[in-house]
N, C-alpha and C positions, 0 to 999 in steps of 0.2 A: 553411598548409604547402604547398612545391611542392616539386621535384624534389631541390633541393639539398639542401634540409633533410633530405631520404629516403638522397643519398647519405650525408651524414655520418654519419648515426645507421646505416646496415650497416656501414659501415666499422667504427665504433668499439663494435659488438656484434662484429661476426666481433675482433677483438682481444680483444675481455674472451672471449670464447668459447675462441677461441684458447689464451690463456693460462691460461685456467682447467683445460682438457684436460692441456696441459704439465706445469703444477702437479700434475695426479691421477697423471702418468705417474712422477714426481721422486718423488710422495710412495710411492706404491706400490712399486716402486726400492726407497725408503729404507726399506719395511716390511720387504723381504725380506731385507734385506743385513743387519737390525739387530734383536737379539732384542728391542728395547725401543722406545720413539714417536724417530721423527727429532728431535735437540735444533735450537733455532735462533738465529739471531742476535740483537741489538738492531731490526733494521731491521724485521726479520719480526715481530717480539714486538709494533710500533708498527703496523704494520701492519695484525696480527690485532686488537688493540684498536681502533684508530680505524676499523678498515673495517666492525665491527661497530657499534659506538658510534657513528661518522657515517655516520648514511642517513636514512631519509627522514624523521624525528623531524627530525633537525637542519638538511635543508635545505629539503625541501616543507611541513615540520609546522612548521619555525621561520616562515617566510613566511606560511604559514594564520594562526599564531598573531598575529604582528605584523598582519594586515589587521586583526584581527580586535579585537586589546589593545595593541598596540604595544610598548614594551620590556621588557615580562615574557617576552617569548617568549625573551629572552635563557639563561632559568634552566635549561633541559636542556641548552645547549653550556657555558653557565658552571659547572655541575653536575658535568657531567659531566668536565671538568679538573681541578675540584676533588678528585673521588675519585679521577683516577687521579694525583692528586701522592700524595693519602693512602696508595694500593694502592703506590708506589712507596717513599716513607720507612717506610713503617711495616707492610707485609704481606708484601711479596714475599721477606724471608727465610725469616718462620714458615711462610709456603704453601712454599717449597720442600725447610722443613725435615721436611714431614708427611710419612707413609707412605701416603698416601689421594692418586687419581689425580680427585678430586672433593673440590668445598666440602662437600656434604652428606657424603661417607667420612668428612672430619673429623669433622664432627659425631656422626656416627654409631659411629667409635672410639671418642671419649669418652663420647658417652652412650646407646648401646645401640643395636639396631636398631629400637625401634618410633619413636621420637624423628628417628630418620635419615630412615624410610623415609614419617615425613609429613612431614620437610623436604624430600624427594624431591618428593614430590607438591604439596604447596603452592608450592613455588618452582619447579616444574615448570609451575604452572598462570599463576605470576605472568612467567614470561619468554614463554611465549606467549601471553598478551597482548599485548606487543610485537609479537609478529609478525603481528597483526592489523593495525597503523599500518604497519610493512614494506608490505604486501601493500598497502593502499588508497594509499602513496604512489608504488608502483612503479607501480599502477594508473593515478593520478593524470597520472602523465609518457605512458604510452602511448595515455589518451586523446584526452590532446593530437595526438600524434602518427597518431592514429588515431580521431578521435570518430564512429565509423559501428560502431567494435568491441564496443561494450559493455561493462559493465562487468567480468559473471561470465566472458567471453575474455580481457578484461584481467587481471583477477585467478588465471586457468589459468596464464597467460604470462608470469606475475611468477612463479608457485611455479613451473615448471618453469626458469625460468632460478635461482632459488633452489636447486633439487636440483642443477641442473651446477655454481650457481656450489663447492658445498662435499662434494657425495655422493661425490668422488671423491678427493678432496686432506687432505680433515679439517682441522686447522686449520693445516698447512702449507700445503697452498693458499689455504686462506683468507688468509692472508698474504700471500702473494705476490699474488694479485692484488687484495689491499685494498691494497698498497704503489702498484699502477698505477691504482686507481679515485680514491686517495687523491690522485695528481699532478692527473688531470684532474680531479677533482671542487675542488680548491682552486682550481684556476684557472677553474672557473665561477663557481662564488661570488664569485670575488675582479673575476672583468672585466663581469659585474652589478650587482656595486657599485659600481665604477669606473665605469663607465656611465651611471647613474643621476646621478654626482658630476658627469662630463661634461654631460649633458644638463642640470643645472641649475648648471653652470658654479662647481663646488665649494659654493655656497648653497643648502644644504637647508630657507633658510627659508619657502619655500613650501609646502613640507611642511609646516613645523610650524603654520604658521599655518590650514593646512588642519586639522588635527587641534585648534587650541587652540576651533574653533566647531563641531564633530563629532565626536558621541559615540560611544564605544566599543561592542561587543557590549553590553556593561553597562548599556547609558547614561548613562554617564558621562562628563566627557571629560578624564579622566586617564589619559595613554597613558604612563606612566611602569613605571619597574622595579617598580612594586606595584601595578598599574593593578588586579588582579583581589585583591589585602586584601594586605597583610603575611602572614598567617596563610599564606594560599594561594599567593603565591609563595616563600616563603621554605621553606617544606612544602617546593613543587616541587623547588626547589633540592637539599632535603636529601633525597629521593625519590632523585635522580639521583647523589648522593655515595653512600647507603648501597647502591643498585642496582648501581652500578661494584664495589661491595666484596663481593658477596656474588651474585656472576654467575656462573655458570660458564666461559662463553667466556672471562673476563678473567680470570679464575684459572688457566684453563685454559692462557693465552695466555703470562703469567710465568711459569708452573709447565714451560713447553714448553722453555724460555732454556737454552743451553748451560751461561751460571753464570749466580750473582746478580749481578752487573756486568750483563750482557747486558739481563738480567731488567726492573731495576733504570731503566736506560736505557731500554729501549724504552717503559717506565710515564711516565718521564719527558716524554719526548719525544711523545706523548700528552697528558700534561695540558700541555703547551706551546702545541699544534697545536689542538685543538680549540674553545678558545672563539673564536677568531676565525672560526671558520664562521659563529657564531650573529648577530655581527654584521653580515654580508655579506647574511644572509638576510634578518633584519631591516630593511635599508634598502630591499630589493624589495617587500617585501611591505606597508611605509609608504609606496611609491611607488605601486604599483597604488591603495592605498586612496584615494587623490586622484582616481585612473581614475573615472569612467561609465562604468557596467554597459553589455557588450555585451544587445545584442537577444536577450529570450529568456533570459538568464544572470540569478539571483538570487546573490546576497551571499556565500552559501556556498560556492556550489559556484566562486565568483568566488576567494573565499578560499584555496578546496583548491588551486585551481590558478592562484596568486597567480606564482610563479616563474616554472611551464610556461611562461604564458601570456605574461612577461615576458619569457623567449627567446625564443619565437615571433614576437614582435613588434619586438623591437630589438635583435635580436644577429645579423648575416650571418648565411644562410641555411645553408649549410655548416657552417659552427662553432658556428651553432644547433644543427641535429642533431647534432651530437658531444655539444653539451652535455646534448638531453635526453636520450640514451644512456647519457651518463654520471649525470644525476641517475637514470634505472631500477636504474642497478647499486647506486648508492649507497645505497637502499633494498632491494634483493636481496641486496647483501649482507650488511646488519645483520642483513635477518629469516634468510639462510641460517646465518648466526653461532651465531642466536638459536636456530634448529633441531639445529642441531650439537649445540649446548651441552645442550640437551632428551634428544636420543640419548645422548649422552656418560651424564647422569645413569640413562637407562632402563638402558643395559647394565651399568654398572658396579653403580649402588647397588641394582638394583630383581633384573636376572637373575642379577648373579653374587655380590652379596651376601647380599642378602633372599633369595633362591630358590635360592643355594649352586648353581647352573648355571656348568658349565665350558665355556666355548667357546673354540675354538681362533683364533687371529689371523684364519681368514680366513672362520669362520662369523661371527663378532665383527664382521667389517667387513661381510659382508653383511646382520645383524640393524641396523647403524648404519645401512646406505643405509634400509632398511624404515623402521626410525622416523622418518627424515628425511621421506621418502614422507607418512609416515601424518600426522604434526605438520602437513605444508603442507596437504592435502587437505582435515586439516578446517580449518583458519585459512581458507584457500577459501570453505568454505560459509558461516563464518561472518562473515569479512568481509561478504559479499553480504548479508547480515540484517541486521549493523548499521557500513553504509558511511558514513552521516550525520555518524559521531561526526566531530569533534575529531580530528586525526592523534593531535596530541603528547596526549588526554584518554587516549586507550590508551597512552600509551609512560608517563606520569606514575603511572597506577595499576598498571603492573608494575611499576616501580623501586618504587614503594612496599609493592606487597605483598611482592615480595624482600626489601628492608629490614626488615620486620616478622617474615620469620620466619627470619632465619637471620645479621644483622648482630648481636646479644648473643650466641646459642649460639655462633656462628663466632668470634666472637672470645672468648669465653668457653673456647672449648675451644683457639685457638692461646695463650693469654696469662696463662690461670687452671686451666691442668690438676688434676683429682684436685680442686676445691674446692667445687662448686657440686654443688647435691641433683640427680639425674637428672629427678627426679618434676616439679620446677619448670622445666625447659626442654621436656620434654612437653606440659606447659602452656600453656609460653611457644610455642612451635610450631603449637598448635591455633589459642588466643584473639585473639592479637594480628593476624593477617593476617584472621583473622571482623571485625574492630574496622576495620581501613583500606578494608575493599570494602565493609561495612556505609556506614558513611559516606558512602563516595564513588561509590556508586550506586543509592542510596537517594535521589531526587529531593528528598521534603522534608527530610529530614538534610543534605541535602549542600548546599543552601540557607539551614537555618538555623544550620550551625556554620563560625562567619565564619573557621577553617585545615582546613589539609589534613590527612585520617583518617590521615595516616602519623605524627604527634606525639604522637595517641591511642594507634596501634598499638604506636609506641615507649614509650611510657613505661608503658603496659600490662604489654609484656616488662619493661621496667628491674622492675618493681616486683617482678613476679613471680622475675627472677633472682635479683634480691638479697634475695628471702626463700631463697631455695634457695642463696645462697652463704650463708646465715645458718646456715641449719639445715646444712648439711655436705654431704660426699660420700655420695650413697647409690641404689643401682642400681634399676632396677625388677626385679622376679621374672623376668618372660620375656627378659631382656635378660642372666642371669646365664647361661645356658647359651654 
């Protein structure tokens, strides 16, 4: 690192900072002026979805992943388009036909509040685990930028740029400045890959041939789209399709659209945009893997910071610090998304549902900054405990445990009203998210069962709902008051 690289990276912090402030000021504005949330357009809708959805899962965690397996790392950007084509044909009417300001309020109109309020909690616990890969990716770029900082500094300095990117704007800001992280962050990815193309003059078969006598994490050396089983990519995949569907942020995101045109588009234009990140990231991180280990750097941590290390080293010094500026935010702002979407649920389904607490628009937004607060502090300490993993190994097992406890209820209750036994989605609620983290952090289980615990955990619920659409509609006791 030298000087240049320091200007570009303030410059292109004082902007995201900049605008992020703006954003809080328009949105707050638009609180006062409007007895209801500001509606928004297509652009902002794309914006709030991919500025959450692309961060550092998809651009430092797809790079880790590629060093590491090669093109399985594809399956969280290709995932992740895939659900939001799905959230666009097929959800975003019923989500803005509900009366619930929340996926789990759905849930929990239809099937009572004890049902709701541990799809609260369970899908509460599965989205912040993502923001545990947020935080060690944001980390990841400022080490770079800074390796004398430490890690637990790094990780302070991710969450608080996390609390400005969203404590003030909600998901109006969020928007608006995932619409600006979103321009620069494609054209990092994109003149990385280009570069790399440059450098080996369009023939990446050096590469491959590098890869076809050098084995994968695995040992093995198939670096293809299933390098890590069928089972286990193709899991990831579906992880990442039913996580989009059953998030709050991207519910939250459609649910915000002026109409369903706006809605509608902006989902679109999302699963349009996103998988081509995951390619982009992919070729850097098959490229470093060819690298010799600098002095002193082991494999993994060579891995984590497969990208970083890739601007640092071949992209003008200037336009390098823009870029690793830009890939901090692009992980700031997934995990701040991710935080939002946390608060959203705590006020709505947990104080002013479950606890029948009335708060007024601007105690409401001061209990949202506090959870926002509380959410990043401890992802903080726990990041620091367990910094090791996997970026995208925490971004896979929160899409998955979302998927497991709220992708059959949620759609159960926008598509099947009045049919299914309450008794069995209470069920389906508990069991099936025990069943995907059982699995997939259970060392010797998650070694000997050759897919991902989210198949387990889905077809657990299937089983369980469709006895409870068998047996009929029928309420629990505490849930009839």
């Amino acid at each position: 690192m030298n000087g240049y690289h320091y200007i570009g990276i303030v410059i292109t912090l004082a902007i995201f900072i900049a605008i992020s402030t703006y954003a809080g000021v328009r949105a707050r504005r638009a609180r006062l002026q409007s007895a209801g949330p500001p509606k928004t357009g297509s652009m902002i809708i794309a914006g709030a979805i991919m500025g959450t959805l692309v961060g550092g899962s998809s651009t430092v965690g797809t790079a880790q992943l590629a060093y590491q397996y090669g093109l399985s790392a594809w399956w969280f950007t290709l995932g992740g388009g895939i659900g939001c084509l799905i959230l666009a044909l097929g959800f975003v009417r019923p989500l803005r036909e509900s009366t619930s300001l929340t996926l789990v309020g759905i849930v929990a109109n239809e099937y009572g509040r004890t049902p709701g309020l541990l799809a609260t909690i369970m899908s509460a616990v599965g989205i912040f685990i993502n923001i545990l890969s947020q935080l060690l990716a944001s980390a990841a770029a400022i080490l770079v930028i800074a390796p004398a900082f430490g890690m637990m500094p790094a990780l302070i300095a991710s969450a608080a740029l996390m609390f400005v990117y969203v404590a003030f704007g909600g998901i109006r800001g969020a928007g608006m400045v995932g619409v600006l992280k979103l321009i620069l962050l494609y054209f990092t990815v994109a003149f990385c890959a280009v570069t790399v193309l440059i450098m080996h003059k369009g023939e990446l078969s050096v590469i491959f041939e590098y890869l076809k006598t050098n084995p994968n994490k695995s040992g093995e050396m198939n670096w293809g789209l299933f390098s890590r089983g069928i089972g286990m990519d193709v899991g990831a995949g579906l992880s990442l399709i039913f996580g989009v569907l059953t998030t709050q942020t991207y519910g939250q995101a459609v649910m915000s659209g002026k109409n369903e045109r706006s809605a509608k588009i902006g989902a679109l234009v999302s699963a349009v945009m996103i998988p081509p990140v995951g390619i982009c990231g992919i070729l850097v991180g098959l490229y470093m893997r060819t690298q010799p280990l600098a002095a002193g750097v082991d494999e993994s941590q060579a891995a984590l910071t497969a990208l970083t290390e890739f601007i640092r080293l071949y992209v003008p010094p200037v336009l390098g610090g823009a870029m690793l500026a830009t890939l901090i935010f692009a992980a700031v702002g997934t995990g701040a998304g991710l935080a939002l979407g946390i608060s959203m649920m705590i006020n709505t389904d947990i104080i002013k549902d479950t606890l029948n607490k009335k708060l007024d628009p601007k105690k409401e937004f001061r209990f949202l900054q506090l959870w926002i607060a509380s959410v990043l502090v401890v992802g903080v300490l726990l990041s620091a405990l367990l910094g090791k993993e996997a970026i995208q190994s925490f971004a896979y097992m929160s899409m998955g445990l979302r998927g497991s406890v709220m992708l059959l209820p949620l759609a159960l209750a926008l598509f099947a009203k009045g049919k299914v036994n309450h008794n069995a989605i209470l069920v389906s609620v508990i069991t099936a998210p025990i069943v995907v983290a059982v699995i997939g952090m259970i060392p010797p289980l998650k070694n000997l069962i050759p897919f991902d615990g989210l198949f387990a955990g889905i077809a657990l619920s299937l089983v369980i709902c469709a006895i409870g659409f068998v047996k009929g509609k029928e309420r629990l006791g505490d849930d009839l008051q």
